[in-house]
VEXNUNU-108174 format. One record per residue: residue in one letter; x, y, z of N, C-alpha, C in turn. Coordinates in steps of 0.001 Angstrom, whole numbers, plus 500000, padded with zeros to 6 digits. Each point is the difference from the previous one (the first is absolute). Example, Ala and Ser with C-alpha at 12.3 -4.5 7.8 and 13.67 -1.06 7.14 Angstrom:
a513190494310507800499110501190500000500900501200500000;s499650501050499280500820501190500060499230501090500730;
//
This chain:
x195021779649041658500789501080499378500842499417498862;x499964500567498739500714498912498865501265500658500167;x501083499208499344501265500159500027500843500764499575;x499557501533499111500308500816499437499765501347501159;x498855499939500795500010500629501060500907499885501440;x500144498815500030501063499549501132501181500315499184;x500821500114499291500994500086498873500299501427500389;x498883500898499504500235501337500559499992500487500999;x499264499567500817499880500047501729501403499809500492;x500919498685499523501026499975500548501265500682499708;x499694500604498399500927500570499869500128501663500361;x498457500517500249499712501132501020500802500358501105;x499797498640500576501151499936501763501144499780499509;x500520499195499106501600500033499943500363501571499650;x499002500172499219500368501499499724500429501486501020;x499010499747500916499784501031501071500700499358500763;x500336498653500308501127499800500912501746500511500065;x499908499902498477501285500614499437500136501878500217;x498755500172499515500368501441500420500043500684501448;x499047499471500927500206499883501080501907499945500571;x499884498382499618501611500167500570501024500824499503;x499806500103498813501309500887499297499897501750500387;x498686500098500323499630501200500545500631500407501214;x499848498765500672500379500454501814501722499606500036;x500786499133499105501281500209499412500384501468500277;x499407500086499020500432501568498823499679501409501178;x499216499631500621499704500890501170500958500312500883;x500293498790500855501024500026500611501326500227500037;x500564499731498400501043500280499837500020501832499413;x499154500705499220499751501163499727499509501045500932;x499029499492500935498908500376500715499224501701499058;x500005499059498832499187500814499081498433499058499575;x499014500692500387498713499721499980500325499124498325;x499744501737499005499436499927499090500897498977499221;x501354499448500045500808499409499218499594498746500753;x499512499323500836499931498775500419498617499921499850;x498786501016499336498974499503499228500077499546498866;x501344500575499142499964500080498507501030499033500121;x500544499678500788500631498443499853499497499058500082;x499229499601500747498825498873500162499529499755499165;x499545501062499587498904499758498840500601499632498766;x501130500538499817500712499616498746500691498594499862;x500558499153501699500311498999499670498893498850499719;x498474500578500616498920499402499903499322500085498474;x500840500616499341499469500525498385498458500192500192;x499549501135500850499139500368499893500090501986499970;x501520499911499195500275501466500196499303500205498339;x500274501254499454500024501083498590500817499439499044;x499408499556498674501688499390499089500929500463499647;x500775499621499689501601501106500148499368500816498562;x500524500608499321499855500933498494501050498964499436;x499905500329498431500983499856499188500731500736500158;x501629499864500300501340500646499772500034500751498951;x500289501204499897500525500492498543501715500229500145;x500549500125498580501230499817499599500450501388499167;x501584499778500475500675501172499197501338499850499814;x499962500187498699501827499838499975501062501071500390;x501124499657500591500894500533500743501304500160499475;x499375501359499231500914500490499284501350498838499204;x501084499661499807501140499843499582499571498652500419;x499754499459501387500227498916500090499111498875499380;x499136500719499377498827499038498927499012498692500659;x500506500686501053498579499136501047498618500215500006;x498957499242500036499281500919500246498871499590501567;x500478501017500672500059500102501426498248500017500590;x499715499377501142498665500138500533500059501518500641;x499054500971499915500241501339500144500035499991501849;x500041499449500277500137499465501930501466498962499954;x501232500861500656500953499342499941499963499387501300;x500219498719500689500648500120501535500615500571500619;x499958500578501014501087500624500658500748499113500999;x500651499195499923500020498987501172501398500297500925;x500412501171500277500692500478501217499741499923501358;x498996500857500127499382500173500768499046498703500761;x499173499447499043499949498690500251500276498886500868;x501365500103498599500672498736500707501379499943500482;x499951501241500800501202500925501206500032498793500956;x499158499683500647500171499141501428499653498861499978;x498984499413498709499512498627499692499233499284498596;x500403498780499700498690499850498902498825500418499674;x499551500424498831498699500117500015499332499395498838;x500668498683499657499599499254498965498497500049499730;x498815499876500905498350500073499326499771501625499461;x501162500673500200499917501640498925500032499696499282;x501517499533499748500488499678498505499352499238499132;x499312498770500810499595499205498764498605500256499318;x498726500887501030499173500513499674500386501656499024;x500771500074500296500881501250498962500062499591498642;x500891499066499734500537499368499159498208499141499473;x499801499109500536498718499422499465499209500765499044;x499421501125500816499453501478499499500287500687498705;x501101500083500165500562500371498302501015500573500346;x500924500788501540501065500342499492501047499545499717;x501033500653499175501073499486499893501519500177499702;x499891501144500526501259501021500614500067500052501473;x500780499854500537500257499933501569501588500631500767;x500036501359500527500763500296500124500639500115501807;x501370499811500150500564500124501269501085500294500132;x500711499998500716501131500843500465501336499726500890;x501321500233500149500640499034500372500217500464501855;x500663498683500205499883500046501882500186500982500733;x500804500952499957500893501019500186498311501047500479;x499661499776499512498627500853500624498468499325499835;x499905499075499088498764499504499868500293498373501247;x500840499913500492500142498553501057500050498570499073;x498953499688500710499965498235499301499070500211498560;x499993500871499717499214499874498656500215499384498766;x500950499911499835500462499074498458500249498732500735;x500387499878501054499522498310500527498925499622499956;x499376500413500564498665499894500627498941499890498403;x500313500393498980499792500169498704500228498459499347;x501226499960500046501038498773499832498712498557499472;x499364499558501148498852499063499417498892500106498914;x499731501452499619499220500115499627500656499804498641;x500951500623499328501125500030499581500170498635498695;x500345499126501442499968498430498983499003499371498990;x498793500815500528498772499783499514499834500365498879;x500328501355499951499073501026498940501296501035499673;x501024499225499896501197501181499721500203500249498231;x499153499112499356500155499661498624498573500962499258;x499153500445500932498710500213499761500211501306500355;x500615500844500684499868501307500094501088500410499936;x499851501772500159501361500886499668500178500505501608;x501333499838500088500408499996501452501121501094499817;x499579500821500878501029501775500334500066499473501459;x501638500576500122500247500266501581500584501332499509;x500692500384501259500613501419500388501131500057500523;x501108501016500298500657500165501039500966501299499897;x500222500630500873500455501598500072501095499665498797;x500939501229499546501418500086499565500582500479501397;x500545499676500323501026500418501243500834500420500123;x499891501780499465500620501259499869499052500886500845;x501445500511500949500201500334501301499731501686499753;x498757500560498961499727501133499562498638500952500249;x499894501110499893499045500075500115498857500088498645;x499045500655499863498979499581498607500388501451499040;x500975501397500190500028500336499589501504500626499785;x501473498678500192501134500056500133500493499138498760;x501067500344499628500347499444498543500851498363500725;x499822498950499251500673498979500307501350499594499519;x501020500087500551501466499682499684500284498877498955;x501104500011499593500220498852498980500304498866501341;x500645500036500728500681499225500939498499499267501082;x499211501088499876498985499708500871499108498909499177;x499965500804498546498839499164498946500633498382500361;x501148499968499824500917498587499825499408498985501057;x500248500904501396499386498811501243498442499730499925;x499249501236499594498746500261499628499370498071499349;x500431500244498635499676498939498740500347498689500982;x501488499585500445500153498499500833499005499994501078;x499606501061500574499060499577501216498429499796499487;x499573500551499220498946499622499331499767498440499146;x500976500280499265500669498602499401499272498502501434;x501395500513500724499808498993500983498189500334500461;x499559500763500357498522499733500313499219499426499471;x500412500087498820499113498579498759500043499674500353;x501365498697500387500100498689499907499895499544501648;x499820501040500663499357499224501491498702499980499570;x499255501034499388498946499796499341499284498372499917;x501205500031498893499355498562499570499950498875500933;x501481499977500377499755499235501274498888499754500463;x499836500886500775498692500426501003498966499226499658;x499889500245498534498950499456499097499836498529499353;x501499499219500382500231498873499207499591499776498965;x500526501122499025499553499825498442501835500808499367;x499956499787498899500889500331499171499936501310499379;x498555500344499868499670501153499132498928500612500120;x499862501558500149499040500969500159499432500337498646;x499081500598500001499619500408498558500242501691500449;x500106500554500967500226501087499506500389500761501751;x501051500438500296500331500241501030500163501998500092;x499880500805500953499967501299500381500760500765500709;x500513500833499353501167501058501034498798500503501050;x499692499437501307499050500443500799500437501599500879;x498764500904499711500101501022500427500720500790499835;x499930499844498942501129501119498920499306501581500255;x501169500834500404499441501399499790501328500672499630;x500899499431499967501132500691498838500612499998498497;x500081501528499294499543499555498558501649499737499539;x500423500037500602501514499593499796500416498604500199;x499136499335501382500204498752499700499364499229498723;x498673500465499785499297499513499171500037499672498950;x501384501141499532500420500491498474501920499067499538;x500095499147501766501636499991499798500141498891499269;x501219499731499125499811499477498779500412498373501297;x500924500422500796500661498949500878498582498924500334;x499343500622500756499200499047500649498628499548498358;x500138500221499696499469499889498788500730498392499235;x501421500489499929500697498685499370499618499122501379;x500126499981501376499390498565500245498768499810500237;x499522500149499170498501499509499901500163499242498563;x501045501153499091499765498734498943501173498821500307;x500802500218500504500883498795500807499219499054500277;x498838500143500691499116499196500643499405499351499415;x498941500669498813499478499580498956500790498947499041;x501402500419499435500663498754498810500177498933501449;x500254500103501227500106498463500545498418499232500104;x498918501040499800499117498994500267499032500387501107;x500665500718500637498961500370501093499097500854500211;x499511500763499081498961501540500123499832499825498706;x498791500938499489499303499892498784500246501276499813;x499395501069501289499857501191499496500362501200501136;x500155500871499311500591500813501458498765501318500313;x499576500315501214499291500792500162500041500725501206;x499339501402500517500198500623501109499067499977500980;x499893500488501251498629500293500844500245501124500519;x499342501014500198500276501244500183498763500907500687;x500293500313501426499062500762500317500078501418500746;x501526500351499068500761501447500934500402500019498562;x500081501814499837500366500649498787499492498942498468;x498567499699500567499630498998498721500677500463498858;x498658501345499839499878500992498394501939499673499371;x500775500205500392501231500195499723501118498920499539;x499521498807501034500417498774499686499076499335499038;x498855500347499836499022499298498875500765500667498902;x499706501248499607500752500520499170501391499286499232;x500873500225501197501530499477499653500115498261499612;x498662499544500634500511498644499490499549499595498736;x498850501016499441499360499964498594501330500474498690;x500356500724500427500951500257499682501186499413499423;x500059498879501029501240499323499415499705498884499227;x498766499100500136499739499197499017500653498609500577;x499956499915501575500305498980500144499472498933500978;x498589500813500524499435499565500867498405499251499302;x500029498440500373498541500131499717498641500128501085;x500378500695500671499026499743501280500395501232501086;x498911500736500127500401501005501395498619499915500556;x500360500004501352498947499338501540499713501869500035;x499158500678500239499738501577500685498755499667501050;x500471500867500726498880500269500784499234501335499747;x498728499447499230499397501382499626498569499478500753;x499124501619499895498542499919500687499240500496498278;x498825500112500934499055500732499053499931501543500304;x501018500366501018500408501637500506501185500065499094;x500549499160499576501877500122500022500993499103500145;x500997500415500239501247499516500755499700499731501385;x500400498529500677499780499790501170501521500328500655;x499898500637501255501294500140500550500534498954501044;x500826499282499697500584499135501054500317500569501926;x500418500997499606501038500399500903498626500632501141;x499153500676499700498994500348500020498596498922500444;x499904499290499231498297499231500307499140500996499544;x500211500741498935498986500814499244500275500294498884;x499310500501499395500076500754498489501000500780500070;x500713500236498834500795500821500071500099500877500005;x500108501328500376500027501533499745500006500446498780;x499038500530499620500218500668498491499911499067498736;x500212498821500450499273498958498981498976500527498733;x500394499998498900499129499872498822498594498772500322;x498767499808500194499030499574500032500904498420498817;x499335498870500549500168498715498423499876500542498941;x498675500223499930499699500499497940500970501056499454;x500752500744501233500793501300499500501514499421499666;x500002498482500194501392499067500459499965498949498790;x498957500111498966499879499136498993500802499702498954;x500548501632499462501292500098499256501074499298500402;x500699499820501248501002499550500452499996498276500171;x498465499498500639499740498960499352499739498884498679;x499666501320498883500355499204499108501029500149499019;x500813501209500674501300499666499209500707498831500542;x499889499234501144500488499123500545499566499010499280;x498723499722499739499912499131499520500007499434498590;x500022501355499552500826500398498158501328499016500033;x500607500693500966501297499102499945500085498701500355;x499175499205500239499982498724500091499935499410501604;x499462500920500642499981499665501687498539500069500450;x499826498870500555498734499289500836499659500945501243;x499501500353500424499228500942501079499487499552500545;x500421499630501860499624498934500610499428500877501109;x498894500613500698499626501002501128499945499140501105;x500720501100501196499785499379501191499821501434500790;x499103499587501307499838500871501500498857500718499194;x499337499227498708498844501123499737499124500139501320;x499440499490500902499160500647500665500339499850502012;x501591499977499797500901500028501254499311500951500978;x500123501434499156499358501052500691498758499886500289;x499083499156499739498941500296500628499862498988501120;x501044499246500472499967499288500891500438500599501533;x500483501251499168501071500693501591500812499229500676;x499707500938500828500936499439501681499413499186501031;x500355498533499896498757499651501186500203500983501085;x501034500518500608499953500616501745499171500745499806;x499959501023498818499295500837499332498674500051499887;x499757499351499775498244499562500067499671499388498420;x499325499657499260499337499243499555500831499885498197;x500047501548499874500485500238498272499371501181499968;x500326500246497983498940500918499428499125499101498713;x499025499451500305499306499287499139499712500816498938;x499702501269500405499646500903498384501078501133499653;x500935499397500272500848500665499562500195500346498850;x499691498995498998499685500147498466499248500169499210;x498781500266500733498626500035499547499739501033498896;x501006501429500231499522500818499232501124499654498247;x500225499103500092500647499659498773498801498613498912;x498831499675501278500080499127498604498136500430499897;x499908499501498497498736500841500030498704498815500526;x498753500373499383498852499007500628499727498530499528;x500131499852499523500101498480499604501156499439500898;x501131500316500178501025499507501110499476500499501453;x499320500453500017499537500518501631499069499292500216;x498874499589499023498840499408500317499998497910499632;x501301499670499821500465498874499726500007499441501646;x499644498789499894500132499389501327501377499527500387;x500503500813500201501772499553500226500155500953501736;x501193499142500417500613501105500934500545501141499607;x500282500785501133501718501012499208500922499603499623;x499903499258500234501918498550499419499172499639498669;x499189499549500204500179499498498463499468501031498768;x499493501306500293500165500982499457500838500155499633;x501099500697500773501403500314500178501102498705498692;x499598498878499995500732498784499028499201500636498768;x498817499791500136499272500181498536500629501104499516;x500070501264500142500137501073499774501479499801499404;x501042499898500830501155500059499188500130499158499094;x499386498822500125500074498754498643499373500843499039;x499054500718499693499522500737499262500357501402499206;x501228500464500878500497501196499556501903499664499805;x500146498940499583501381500205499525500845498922500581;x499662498722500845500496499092500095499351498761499481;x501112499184499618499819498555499444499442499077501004;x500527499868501699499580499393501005499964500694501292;x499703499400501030500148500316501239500566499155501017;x501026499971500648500591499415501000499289500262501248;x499228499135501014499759499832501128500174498652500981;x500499501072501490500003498560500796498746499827500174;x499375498539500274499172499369500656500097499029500868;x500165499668501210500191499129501118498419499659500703;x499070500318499143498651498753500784499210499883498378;x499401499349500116498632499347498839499463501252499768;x499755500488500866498786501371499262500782500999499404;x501448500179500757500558501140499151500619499532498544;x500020499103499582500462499274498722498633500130498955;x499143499428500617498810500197499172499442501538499653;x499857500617501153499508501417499616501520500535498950;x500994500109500662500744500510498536500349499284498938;x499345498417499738500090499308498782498709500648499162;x498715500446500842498517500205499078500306501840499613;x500861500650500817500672501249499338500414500418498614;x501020498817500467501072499975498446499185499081499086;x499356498992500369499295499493498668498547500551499238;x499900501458500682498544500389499596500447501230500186;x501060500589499676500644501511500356499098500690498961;x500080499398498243499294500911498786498588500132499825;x499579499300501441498065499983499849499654501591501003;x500991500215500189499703501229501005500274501418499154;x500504499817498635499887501444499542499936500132498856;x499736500828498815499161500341498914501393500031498921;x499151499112498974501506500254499005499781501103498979;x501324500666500156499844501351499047499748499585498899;
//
C-alpha cells in the first residue's frame, strides 16, 4: 500500500474518531441528536464551509459590522463559551454584544477572556436598564431623571469592570419603552459624561415594548447611534406576550419608520426575529410557519429553516444586522449561513 494511501487512511480515522467523540460529548451534554451530529462533524472538518460574511455599516458609528452580531448574554449567563467566540470571530464576525450582571449573570465575565484577545478587533455593546421606578407610559421626574442618569452611569462602569477593559465602543439604555426617558436631556448628559472621560463611544437603546414610539422618539433626538428592536417578518414582537403584537403593521408596512431611523444616523440591530416560532416549550413545539405567508417563493423554496428565514427576511427588509444567541456549533453556523447569504434569497428591484 504506498504512502499517500496510508496518509489518508489515517487521517480518515483521526477524522471519524474526532467526530465520534465530540459527537457523544455534545450528546450528552445537549441530549440533542441532531446538534451532536453537526458537531462532530464540524470538529472533524468534515462539515459544509462556512459562507463569506457580508458587511454593513452602522449607521453614526462608521463601523462596518458583520450582518450576524453575537448575542453573548444568554450564552455566557452561567459559563465560557470561548470555541463560539473564536469560531465566530475566525468566521468573520465582528460585533459582539452583552449585557450587564443585574440580569444577564456572569456574562461580561465570562466574556472577560475573550476580551483580552480580540478587544482591539471588534465592536463591543453591552447594556443595562435606566433605573426609573416607572411605568412605559408615565412621564419621568426631574428628581427621578437625576437618580435615573447616576445609576446607569454607575452600570457602565461595573460594566467595565466585569469586563476588565477601560472602554466600550458603544453601550445601551436596555429595554427602553419610555419616550420620556429616552428623550431626557439628564440621562443623556451622562452618557456624554461618560464619553469625554473615555469610556463609551456611543450611546444606543434596546427596545422590545412600545418599540414604534421609542424608535420614533429616539430618531428624533439625534442622539442615538444604535437601537436593538425586536421585530419579525409579521411585525412588532411583544415581550410581555411571547407573540406578535396585536395590530402590528406587517415589516414592509414598518419600513418608513425604519428608515427614518436610519436617515438619522442610527444602525438597526434586529432581535427575537424568529422567537415566536420557537413558542412555549410546555406548550409544545412552536409555530414554524408562522411566517410563511409573508415571504414569497424563492424564500420558501431556499434550503433554510424557519429561523433562518425569519434572519434573512428582516436583514432584507430594513435592518443593517441581526442579533442572535447561539450556545452550540450548529446554532452559530446555521444563523452565520442566514445572515451571510440573506440577499441570495430575493430579487432585486
Amino acid at each position: 500500500m504506498s504512502e499517500s494511501i496510508l496518509s489518508s487512511t489515517r487521517r480518515k480515522f483521526v477524522q471519524y474518531g474526532t467526530m465520534l467523540g465530540v459527537g457523544a460529548s455534545t450528546l450528552i451534554k445537549t441530549r440533542d441528536v441532531r446538534a451532536a451530529a453537526f458537531e462532530g462533524k464540524e470538529a472533524a472538518g468534515l462539515g459544509d464551509p462556512w459562507p463569506e460574511m457580508q458587511y454593513r455599516t452602522l449607521g453614526r458609528t462608521g463601523h462596518n459590522s458583520s450582518r450576524l452580531v453575537f448575542g453573548c448574554g444568554a450564552t455566557l449567563s452561567r459559563e465560557r463559551h470561548d470555541d463560539l467566540l473564536d469560531a465566530a470571530f475566525d468566521a468573520g464576525v465582528n460585533t459582539f454584544d452583552v449585557g450587564f450582571k443585574h440580569y444577564y449573570n456572569d456574562a461580561e465575565k465570562n466574556l472577560a477572556p475573550f476580551l483580552k484577545k480580540r478587544h482591539d478587533d471588534i465592536f463591543l455593546i453591552s447594556k443595562a436598564y435606566v433605573p426609573a421606578d416607572i411605568d412605559w407610559d408615565e412621564e419621568i421626574s426631574v428628581a427621578q431623571a437625576k437618580e435615573a442618569a447616576k445609576g446607569w452611569a454607575f452600570s457602565l462602569d461595573e460594566s467595565l469592570n466585569e469586563m476588565g477593559i477601560d472602554h466600550v465602543d458603544a453601550y445601551y439604555q436596555m429595554a427602553a419603552n419610555n419616550v420620556s426617558v429616552v428623550t431626557n436631556e439628564e440621562l443623556y448628559r451622562a452618557f456624554e459624561d461618560a464619553k469625554a472621560a473615555g469610556k463609551v463611544d456611543h450611546l444606543g437603546i434596546s427596545t422590545h415594548q412600545n418599540a414604534a414610539n421609542v424608535l420614533q422618539a429616539a430618531t428624533k433626538t439625534g442622539w442615538f447611534s444604535l437601537a436593538m428592536i425586536a421585530i419579525t417578518p409579521g411585525g412588532w414582537y411583544d415581550w410581555e406576550d411571547k407573540s406578535i403584537l396585536e395590530g402590528t403593521p406587517t415589516m414592509k408596512s414598518l419600513r418608513p419608520i425604519l428608515d427614518d431611523a436610519r436617515d438619522a444616523g442610527i444602525g438597526l440591530v434586529g432581535m427575537k426575529a424568529g422567537r415566536f416560532l420557537a413558542g412555549r416549550a410546555w406548550l409544545g413545539w412552536g409555530n414554524p410557519d408562522a411566517f410563511d405567508e409573508y415571504y414569497d417563493e424563492k424564500l420558501l423554496k431556499a434550503k433554510l429553516s424557519e429561523f433562518q428565514r425569519s434572519y434573512a427576511f428582516v436583514l432584507e427588509h430594513g435592518l443593517d444586522v441581526v442579533n442572535a444567541d447561539m450556545q452550540t456549533m450548529m446554532h452559530l453556523k446555521e444563523n452565520f449561513v442566514a445572515a451571510a447569504t440573506s440577499a441570495d434569497y430575493f430579487d432585486v428591484a
